[in-house]
N, C-alpha and C positions, 0 to 999 in steps of 0.2 A: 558604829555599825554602818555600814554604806548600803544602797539601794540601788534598783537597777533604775537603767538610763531612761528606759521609753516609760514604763509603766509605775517605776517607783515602788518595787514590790523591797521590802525589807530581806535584808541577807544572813541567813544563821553566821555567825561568826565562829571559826574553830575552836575557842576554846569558850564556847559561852553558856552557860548556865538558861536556865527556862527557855530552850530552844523553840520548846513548844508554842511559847507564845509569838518569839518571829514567825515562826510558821502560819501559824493562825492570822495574823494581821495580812500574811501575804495573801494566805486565799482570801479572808474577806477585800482585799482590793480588788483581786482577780475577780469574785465573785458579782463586786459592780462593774468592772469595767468589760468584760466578755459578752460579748452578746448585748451589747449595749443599746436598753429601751429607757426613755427617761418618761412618765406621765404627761412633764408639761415643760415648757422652756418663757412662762411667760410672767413667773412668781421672783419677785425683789425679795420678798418676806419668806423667811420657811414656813411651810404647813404648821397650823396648830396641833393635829397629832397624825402625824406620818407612820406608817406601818413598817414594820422590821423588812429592810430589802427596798422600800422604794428608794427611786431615783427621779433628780430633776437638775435641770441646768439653769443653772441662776441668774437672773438678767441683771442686766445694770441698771441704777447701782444695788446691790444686797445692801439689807440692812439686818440689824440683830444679829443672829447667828451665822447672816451666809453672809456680814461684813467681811469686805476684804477678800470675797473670793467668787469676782464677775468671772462669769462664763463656766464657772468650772462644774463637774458632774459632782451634784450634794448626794449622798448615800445616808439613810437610816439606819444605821448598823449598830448593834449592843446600846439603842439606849443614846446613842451619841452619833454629830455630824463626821462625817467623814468625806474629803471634800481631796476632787482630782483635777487637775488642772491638768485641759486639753494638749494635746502635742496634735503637730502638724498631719493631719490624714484621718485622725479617730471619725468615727463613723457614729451616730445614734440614731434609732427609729423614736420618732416624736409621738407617742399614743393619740393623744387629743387631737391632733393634726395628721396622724395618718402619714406623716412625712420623713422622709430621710434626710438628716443633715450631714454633714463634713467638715471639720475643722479643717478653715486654708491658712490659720495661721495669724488673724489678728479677730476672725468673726465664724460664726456657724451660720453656714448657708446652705440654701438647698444643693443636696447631691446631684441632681441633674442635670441643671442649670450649669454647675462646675465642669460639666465631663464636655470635652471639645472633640465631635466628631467629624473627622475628617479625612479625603482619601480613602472613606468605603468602598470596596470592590461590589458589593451588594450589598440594596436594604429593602427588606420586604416587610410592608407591612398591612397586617391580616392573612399573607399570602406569601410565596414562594419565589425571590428575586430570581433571572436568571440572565445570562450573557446578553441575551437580545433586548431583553429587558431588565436591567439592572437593578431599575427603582421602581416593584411594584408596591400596587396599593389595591387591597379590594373592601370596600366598606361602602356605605349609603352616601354618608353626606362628607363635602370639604371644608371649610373657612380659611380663608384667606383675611385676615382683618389688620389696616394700618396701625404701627406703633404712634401714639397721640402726640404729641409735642410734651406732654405733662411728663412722658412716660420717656422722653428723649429721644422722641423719633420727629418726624415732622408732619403726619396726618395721612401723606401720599401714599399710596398703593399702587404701582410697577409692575407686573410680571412680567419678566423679557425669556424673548427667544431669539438666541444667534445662530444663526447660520456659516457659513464657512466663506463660501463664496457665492457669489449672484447665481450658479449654476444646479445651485444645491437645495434643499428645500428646508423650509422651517415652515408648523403648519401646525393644526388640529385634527386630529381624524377622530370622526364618531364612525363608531361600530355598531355593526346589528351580529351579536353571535360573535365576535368576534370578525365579520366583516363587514368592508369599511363602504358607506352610506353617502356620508359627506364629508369636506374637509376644506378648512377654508386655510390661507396663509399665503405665503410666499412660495410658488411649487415651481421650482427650477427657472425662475426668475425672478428679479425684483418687484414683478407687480402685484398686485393684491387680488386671489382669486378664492370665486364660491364657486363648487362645485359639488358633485352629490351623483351616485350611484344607485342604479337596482339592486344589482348581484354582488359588485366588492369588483366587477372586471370591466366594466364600461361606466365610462365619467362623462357627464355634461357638465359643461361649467355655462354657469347659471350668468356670475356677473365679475367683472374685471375692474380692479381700480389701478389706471395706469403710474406708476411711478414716476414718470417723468413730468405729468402733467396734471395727475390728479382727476381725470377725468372719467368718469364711470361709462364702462358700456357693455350690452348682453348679448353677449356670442353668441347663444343656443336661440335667443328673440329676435335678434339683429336691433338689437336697441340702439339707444346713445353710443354713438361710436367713440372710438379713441383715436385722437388727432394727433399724430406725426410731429414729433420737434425736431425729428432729424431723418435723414434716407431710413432704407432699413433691407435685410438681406433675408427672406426668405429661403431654405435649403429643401431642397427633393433629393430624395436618393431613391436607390433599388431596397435597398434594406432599412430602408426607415418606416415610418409608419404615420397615418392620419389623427392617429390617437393624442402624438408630440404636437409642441407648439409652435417648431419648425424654424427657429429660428439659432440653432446650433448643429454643427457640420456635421453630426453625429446619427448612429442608427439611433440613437436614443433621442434626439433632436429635431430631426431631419423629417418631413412628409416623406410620404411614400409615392402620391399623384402629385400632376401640373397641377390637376383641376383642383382639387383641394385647395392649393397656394391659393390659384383664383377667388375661390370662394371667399377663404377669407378675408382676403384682401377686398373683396365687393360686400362683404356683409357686415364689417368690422372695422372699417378703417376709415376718417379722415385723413386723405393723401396731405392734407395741408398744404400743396404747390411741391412737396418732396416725392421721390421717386423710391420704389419701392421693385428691390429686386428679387426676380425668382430664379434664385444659382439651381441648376440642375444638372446634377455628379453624372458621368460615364455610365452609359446601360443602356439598355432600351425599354421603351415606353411605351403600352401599346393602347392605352385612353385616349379618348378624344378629347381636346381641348378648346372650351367654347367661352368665351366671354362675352355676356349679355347685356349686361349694364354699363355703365358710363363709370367712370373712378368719383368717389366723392372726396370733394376739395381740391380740384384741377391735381395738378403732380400725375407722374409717370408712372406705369408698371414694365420692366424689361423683362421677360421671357430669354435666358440666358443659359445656355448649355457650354461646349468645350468650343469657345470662337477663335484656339490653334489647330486642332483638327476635330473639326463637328461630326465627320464619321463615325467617332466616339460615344457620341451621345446620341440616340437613335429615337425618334418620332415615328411608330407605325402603329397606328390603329389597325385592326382587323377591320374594320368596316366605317366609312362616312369619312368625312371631311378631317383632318388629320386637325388644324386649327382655326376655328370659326369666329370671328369677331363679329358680331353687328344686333341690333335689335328693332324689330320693326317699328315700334314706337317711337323713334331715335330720327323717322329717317325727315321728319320737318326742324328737324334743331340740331344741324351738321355739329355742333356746338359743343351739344351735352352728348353724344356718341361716346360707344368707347373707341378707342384707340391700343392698340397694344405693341412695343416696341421688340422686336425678336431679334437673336443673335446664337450661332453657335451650334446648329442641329442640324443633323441630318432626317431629310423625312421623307418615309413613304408611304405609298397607302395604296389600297385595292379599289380603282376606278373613283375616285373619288378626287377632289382638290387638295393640294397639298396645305396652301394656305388662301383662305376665303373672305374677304372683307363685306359687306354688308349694309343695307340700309344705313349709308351715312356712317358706317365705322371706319376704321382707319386703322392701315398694319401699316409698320415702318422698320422695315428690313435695316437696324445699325449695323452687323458684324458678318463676317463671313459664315456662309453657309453652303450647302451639298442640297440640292433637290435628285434625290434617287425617283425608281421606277412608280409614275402613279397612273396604270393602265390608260384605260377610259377618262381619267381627270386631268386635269391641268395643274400644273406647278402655283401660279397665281392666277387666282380669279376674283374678280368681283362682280357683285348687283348691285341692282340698288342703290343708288349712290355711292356704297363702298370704294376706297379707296385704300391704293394700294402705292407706297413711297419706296426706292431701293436707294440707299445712301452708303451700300458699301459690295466691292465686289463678293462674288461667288463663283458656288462650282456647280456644274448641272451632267450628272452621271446616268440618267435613269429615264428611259423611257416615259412620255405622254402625248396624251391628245395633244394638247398646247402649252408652250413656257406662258406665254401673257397671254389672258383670255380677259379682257374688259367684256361685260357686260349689262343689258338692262339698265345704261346711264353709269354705269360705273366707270371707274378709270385707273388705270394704273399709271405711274411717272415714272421712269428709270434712266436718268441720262449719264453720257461720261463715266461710266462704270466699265470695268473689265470680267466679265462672263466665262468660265474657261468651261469646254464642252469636254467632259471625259468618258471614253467609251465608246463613241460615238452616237449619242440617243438620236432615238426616232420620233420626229412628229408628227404624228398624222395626218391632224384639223390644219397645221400650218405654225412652228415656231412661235408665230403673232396670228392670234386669232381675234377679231373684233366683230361682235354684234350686239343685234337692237341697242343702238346711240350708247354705245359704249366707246371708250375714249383710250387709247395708249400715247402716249408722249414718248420717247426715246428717239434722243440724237448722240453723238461725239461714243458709243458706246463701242467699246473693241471686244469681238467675240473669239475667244482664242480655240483653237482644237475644228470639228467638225463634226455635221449629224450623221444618223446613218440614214440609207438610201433608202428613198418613197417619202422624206421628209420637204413639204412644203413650206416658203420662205413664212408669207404672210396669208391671212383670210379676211378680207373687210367686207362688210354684208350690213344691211339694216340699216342705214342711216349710221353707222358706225362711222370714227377716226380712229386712222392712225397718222402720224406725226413722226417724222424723222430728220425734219429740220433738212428736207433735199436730201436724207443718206441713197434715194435711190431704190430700186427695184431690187438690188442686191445686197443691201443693208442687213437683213436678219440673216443668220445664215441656215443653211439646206439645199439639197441639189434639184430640188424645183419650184418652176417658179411661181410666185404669189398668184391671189386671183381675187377679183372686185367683183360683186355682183350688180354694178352700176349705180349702188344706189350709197355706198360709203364713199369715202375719202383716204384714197392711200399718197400720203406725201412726202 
C-alpha cells in the first residue's frame, strides 16, 4: 500500500479488501493535521491521560511512547499514539503560548520572526500608508530598545537619517494638527539647525551648529556666532527670498534683499580674517543699503553685482542714500568702523548720495561701476571722517550735484584711474565738491568723454582740500570753471 508524499495519508489499493479501513486511517491523519493547534510543544513525556483528538509536538528527546519521534505532531486517536513527522512549511497554532510555529526544516520556530519583509510599497500601521507617506504609524507610545550583546547584538542604539546631498534636508518635524511647529536637522545644508514656527509658514531658527567648526550660534538672538574656516558666497536675487539661507544660486537659495545678506553677515558671522561675498543676480534693487557696524573677526565683506556690465544689475532706492556705511559710535576707532568693498552696480537715486561713507567707515570702490542720475545728490560723499577709496575704473552716465563730495573731515582718494563720462552728465555744485575740511586726493586720473553744459570743474570752501598733484585748474572735467571761497586749498 503506498502513501502520499506530503501528508502520508494511506491509498485504497484497486483491488483491496476492508477499504474502508484505509479510508478511515486517512481522515483520521487529515483530521490531525488540518487546521493544525497542538495544546503544548513543551512535554518529552506523553500526557497521563490525553483526550480523544488532542494534539502535541514532542520536544526533544521523547521518551516512553513519544520515543523516537522528536518534533513530531503526537495525536490521541482510537485509544492509541499517532504520531506525524513535520515536512518543510507545516504551520501550528501553540494553545498555551498563543503562538504560531512553522516548520523551516530542522526546528519549529516562531512564524513571524521567519517571514522576511522586504521592498514594501506600503506599511501602515494603526493607519492608512500612502505615497507621500509610505510608512505610517498612529498609536501613543514607540521603543526603540538596543539588542544586548547576550542577545547578539552589541548594547548600541543608532537611529540614522541620510540625506542625498548637502542640498537636501534630513530632519525632524513636529506638528501641531498636522502643521509643522519646529524641526530641528540638517535643512538644506550640512549644519545643524533648531528652528520652530507659529503657524507651519514662518520659521525662526533658534540655534545653529556649524558643521565645519562645531560652533554654536543664535541667528534669531545674535548669540555666539559662527566663525569662518573659509571665504563664503552669499547670493541675492529678484526671485529669491529672505526666508532661504542664501547661500545657493537658487530662488530656492538665494535672498531676495542687499540688506538681508548685510544683516546676516553682522549679526551671525565671525569673518575670522576671510571675506565674505554678497553675489547679487541681474535686476533691479530698490532698498536702501546701510551697514552699521564693524565685521566681527576683521575679514572683508564685497558688495558684488555684474562687474562686465553693471548696467545690469540696478541699485535705485525710491528715496535716501542708495548705500550708507558708517556708525556714529565708530567715529574714535577708525579701526573697528565698518568698511564695505563694492563692485559691479549701476545706481541711482532721487536727490540723495549714491554711495555715502561715514563717521570713520570706509567704502572701497574694487570693480567697475555706472553712477547714473542722482538729482540733488552726489555720486560719492562722505562725513565724518568717512572715507571713500576708488581702486578700479568706472563709468559715470547720470546727472548730479557732484561726482566727489568730501565732507565734515571726510575724504575721498581716487588716483590714476580712468573715469569714462557717458551722456554727457551735468554737475551742478562742481564735478569736485569740497567742504567744511573735507579732503579729496586725485592725481594722474584720465577723464574720458565730457559733461553737459553749466557743469562746474571744482568747489572748495570751508577749510576744505583738494589735491591733484599740480593737475591744474583744468584737471576735473566741465565747461566752467572751479571756484575757491578763499578759505580752502585747490592744488
Amino acid at each position: 500500500m503506498t502513501d502520499t508524499v506530503n501528508l502520508g495519508l494511506p491509498c485504497i489499493e484497486g483491488s483491496q479488501a476492508q477499504k474502508h479501513v484505509t479510508h478511515n486511517d486517512a481522515l483520521r491523519i487529515l483530521d490531525t493535521l488540518v487546521q493544525l493547534a497542538v495544546l503544548d510543544r513543551d512535554l518529552s513525556a506523553p500526557p497521563g491521560s490525553p483526550s480523544e483528538g488532542q494534539r502535541w509536538i514532542v520536544k526533544s528527546a521523547g521518551t516512553g511512547a513519544w520515543a523516537g519521534h522528536d518534533n513530531a505532531v503526537a495525536a490521541w486517536q482510537d485509544g492509541a499514539w499517532q504520531f506525524s513527522a513535520p515536512q518543510t512549511g507545516w504551520c501550528a497554532f501553540v494553545v498555551d503560548e498563543g503562538a504560531l510555529l512553522i516548520w523551516n526544516g530542522t526546528a519549529w520556530s516562531d512564524f513571524i520572526s521567519s517571514i522576511s519583509l522586504q521592498n514594501l510599497p506600503l506599511l501602515g500601521v494603526g493607519t492608512t500608508a500612502d505615497s507621500t507617506n509610505p510608512l505610517s504609524a498612529k498609536l501613543n507610545n514607540t521603543l526603540f530598545a538596543a539588542k544586548s550583546v547576550a542577545e547578539g547584538g552589541s548594547g548600541d542604539l543608532r537611529y540614522k537619517l541620510s540625506k542625498s546631498a548637502a542640498g537636501n534636508t534630513a530632519s525632524f518635524l513636529f506638528q501641531d494638527n498636522y502643521s509643522g511647529r519646529a524641526e530641528i536637522g540638517l535643512i538644506g545644508d550640512d549644519d545643524f539647525h533648531f528652528k520652530v514656527s507659529p503657524d507651519g509658514s514662518t520659521w525662526v531658527e533658534g540655534l545653529k551648529i556649524a558643521a565645519a567648526t562645531g560652533k554654536v550660534s543664535f541667528p534669531a538672538s545674535g548669540g555666539p556666532r559662527e566663525m569662518l574656516a573659509a571665504n563664503r558666497t552669499y547670493y541675492v536675487r529678484t526671485d529669491g527670498s529672505d526666508a532661504n539661507n542664501g547661500l545657493a544660486n537658487s530662488s530656492g537659495g538665494a535672498f531676495v534683499t542687499v540688506q538681508h545678506a548685510i544683516n546676516v553677515i553682522a549679526s551671525t558671522l565671525d569673518l575670522a580674517g576671510y571675506t565674505v561675498t554678497i553675489q547679487v543676480l541681474d535686476g533691479t534693487y530698490t532698498g536702501n543699503i546701510v551697514v552699521s557696524d564693524p565685521w566681527t573677526g576683521g575679514g572683508n565683506v564685497l558688495l558684488q553685482g555684474n562687474t562686465t556690465t553693471p548696467t545690469n544689475c540696478i541699485l535705485a532706492p525710491t528715496s535716501g542714500v542708495a548705500v550708507a556705511v558708517g556708525s556714529p559710535v565708530s567715529t574714535s576707532n577708525i579701526s573697528s568702523s565698518p568698511k564695505l568693498l563694492i563692485a559691479g552696480f549701476n545706481i541711482t537715486t532721487t536727490n540723495a548720495a549714491a554711495l555715502q561713507a561715514s563717521d570713520g567707515a570706509r567704502i572701497n570702490i574694487v570693480g567697475n561701476m555706472n553712477f547714473g542720475a542722482t538729482g540733488t545728490g552726489s555720486h560719492l560723499a562722505t562725513i565724518r571722517n568717512g572715507a571713500i577709496f576708488v581702486s578700479s575704473n568706472y563709468t559715470i552716465s547720470g546727472n548730479a550735484a557732484s561726482h566727489f563730495a568730501p565732507a565734515t573731515q571726510g575724504n575721498i582718494t581716487c588716483n590714476s584711474k580712468t573715469i569714462t563720462l557717458s551722456g554727457s552728465p551735468v554737475f551742478s555744485s562742481g564735478f569736485a565738491s569740497a567742504g567744511r575740511m573735507g579732503m579729496l586726493v586725485s592725481s594722474g586720473c584720465t577723464f574720458s568723454g565730457s559733461t553737459g553744459s553749466s557743469s562746474k570743474r571744482y568747489a572748495v570752501a570751508t577749510l576744505s582740500l583738494i589735491d591733484t598733484s599740480g593737475g591744474g585748474a583744468s584737471y576735473f572735467p566741465g565747461d566752467t570753471a572751479g571756484t575757491n571761497d578763499g578759505t580752502g586749498i585747490y592744488n
